[in-house]
C-alpha positions in Angstrom: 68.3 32.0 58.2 64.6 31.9 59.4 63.5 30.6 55.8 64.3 28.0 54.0 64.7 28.3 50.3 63.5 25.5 48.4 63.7 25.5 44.4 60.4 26.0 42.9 58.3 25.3 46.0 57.3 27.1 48.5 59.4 28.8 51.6 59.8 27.3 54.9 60.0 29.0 58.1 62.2 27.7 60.4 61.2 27.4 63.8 62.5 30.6 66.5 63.7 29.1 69.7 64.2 31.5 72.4 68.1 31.9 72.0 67.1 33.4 68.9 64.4 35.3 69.9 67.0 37.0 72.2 69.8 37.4 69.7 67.0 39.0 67.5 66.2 41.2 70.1 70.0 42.0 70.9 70.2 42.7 67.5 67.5 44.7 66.8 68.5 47.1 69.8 71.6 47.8 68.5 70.4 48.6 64.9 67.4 50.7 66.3 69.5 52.5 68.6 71.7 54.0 65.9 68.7 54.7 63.6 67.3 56.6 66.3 70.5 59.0 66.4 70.0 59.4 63.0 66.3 60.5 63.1 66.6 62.4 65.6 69.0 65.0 63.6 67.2 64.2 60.2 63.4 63.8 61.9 61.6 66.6 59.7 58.8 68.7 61.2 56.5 66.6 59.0 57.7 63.8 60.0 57.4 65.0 63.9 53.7 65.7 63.2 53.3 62.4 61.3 54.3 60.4 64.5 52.8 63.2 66.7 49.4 61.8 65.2 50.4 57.8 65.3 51.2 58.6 69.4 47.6 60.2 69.6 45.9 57.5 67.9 47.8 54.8 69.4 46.9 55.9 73.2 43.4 56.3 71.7 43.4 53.0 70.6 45.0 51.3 73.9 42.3 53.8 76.0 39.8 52.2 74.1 41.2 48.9 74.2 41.3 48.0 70.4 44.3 46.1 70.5 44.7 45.5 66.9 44.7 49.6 66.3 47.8 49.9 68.7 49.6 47.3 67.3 50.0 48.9 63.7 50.1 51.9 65.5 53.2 51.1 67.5 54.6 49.5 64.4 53.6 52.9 62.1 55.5 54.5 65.1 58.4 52.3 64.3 58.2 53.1 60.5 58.2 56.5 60.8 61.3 56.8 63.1 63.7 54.0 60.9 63.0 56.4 57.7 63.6 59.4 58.7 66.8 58.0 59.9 67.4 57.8 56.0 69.8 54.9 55.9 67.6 52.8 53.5 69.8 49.9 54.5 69.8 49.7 58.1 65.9 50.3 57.8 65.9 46.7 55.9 67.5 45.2 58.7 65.0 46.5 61.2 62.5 45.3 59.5 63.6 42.0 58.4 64.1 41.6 62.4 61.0 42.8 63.2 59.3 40.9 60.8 60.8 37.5 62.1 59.5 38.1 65.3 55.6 39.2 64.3 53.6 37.0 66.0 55.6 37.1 68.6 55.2 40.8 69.0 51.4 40.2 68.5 51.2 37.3 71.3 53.7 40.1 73.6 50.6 42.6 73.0 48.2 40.7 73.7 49.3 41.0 77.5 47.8 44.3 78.7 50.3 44.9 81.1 53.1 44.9 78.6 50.8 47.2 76.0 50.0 49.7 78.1 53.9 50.4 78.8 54.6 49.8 75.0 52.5 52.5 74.7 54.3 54.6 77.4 57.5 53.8 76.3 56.7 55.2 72.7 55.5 58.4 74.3 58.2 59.0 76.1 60.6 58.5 73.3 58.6 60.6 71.2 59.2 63.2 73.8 62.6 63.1 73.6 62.7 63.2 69.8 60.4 66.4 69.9 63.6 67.7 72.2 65.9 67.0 69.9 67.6 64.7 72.7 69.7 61.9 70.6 71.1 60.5 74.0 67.7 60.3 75.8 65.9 59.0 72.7 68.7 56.0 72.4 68.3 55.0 76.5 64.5 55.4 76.3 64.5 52.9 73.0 66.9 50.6 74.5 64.7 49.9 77.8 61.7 49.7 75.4 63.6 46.8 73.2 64.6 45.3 76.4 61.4 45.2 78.3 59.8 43.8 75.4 62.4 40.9 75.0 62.1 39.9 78.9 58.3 40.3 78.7 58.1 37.9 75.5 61.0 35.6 76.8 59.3 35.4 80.4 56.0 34.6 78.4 57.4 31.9 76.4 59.2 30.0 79.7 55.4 29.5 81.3 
């Protein structure tokens, strides 16, 4: 419902409010959450040292302050988890969330407070999918969703 359709013209998006921006995020939670479970049992040892490398790179990028490079790192991070969890449909949910909130996950970002936990927050959940730990990965990605809906939501109220 964030585009309008329009018969040969062009699509419209709707504006996000921030009652949206929160259901989004509610939403996205939930659906990430299970798709976590789900890698975590599937996750192949490729796959493991596929977002072994994206963590590297990503703190690289944050040490040397290249936003841009942690960005599509945290969202390669992202990718990599929702396909290994190998439920093709889910992952188009995820994404279609995400994708309604981009630049609002850019302008969230751009705060180097709330980047430099991103980044924790991703390491720490990649820990606990290198353990093997479903219910530790699930917690760990449910604060991270959170944090980054009360740090966007608190940004948008100023």
């Amino acid at each position: 419902e964030f585009l309008e359709y329009l018969p040969r013209r062009v699509d419209i998006v709707k504006g996000v409010n921030t009652e949206d921006v929160d259901v989004i995020f509610i939403l996205r939670e939930m659906l990430e959450a299970l798709a976590i479970r789900h890698s975590v049992a599937y996750m192949s040892e490729a796959d493991i040292d596929a977002l072994r490398l994206v963590v590297t790179k990503t703190a690289c990028a944050q040490q040397e302050d290249r936003i841009a490079d942690v960005i599509n790192g945290l969202r390669e991070f992202d990718a990599i988890v929702l396909k290994s969890s190998r439920m093709k449909r889910l992952c188009g949910f995820v994404n279609s969330l995400q994708e309604s909130l981009l630049c609002f996950r850019k302008f969230n970002l751009s705060n180097p407070d709330r980047r430099v936990m991103a980044v924790r927050e991703h390491e720490k959940i990649f820990e606990a999918i290198l353990s093997r730990d479903a219910d530790r990965a699930e917690g760990l990605l449910r604060r991270h969703v959170q944090a980054a809906r009360d740090s966007l939501l608190k940004s948008l109220e100023k």
